[in-house]
C-alpha positions in Angstrom: 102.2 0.1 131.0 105.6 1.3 132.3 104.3 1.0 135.9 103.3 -2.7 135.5 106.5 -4.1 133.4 108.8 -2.0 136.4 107.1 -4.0 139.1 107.7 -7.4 136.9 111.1 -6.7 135.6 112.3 -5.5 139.0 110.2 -7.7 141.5 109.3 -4.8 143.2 106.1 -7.2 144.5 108.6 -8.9 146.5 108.8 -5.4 149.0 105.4 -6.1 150.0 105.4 -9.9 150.6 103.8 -11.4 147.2 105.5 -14.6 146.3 104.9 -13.5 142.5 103.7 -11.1 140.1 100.1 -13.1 139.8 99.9 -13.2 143.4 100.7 -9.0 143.3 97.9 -8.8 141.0 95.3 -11.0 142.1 95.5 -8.7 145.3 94.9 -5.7 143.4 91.9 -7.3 141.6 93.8 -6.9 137.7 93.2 -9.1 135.1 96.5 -10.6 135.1 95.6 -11.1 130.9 95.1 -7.7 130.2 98.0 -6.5 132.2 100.5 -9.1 130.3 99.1 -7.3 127.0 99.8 -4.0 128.3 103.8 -5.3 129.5 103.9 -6.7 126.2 103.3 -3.4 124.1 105.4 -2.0 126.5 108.5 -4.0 125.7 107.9 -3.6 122.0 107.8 -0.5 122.7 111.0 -0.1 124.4 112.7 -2.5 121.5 111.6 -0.4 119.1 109.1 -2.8 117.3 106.2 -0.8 117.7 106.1 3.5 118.4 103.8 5.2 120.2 102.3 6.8 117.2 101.0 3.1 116.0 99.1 3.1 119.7 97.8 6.6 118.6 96.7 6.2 115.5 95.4 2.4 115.8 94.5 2.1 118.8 95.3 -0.3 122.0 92.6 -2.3 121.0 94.2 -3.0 117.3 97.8 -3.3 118.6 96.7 -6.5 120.6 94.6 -7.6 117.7 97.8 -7.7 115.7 100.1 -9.5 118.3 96.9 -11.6 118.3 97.0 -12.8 114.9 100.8 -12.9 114.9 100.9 -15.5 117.6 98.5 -17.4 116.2 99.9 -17.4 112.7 103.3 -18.6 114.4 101.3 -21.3 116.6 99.9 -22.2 113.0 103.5 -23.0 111.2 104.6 -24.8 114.7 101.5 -27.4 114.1 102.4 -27.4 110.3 106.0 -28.5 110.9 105.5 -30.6 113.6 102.1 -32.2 112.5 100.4 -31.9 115.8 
């Protein structure tokens, strides 16, 4: 996770040539999805939302399941208040 949020935060991509961060990870045959997740943890991580023991007693899996339902349960009250 660390790896993968250094590269995107620093543009390290640009060293070798990719025009962006998909570009960098389409080469490398990642699914750019899954590697967003991962930089996502990772930055919750780092602004203390989440800890490392919540990863180790939950699971990856159930950490992306949560930030799963959060976003959906924001995108939910955005089409309540807007009525769209």
């Amino acid at each position: 996770m660390e790896i993968m949020y250094d590269i995107k935060k620093r543009e390290l991509y640009k060293y070798d040539n990719y025009k962006s961060f998909s570009a960098f990870l389409r080469y490398f045959s990642y699914n750019e999805a899954t590697i967003y997740r991962y930089i996502r943890v990772y930055t919750q991580l780092l602004n203390g939302k989440i800890k490392i023991e919540d990863i180790h007693n939950n699971g990856i899996a159930f950490i992306f399941l949560v930030f799963s339902a959060y976003t959906c349960s924001l995108l939910n009250n955005f089409y309540k208040v807007y009525s769209i």
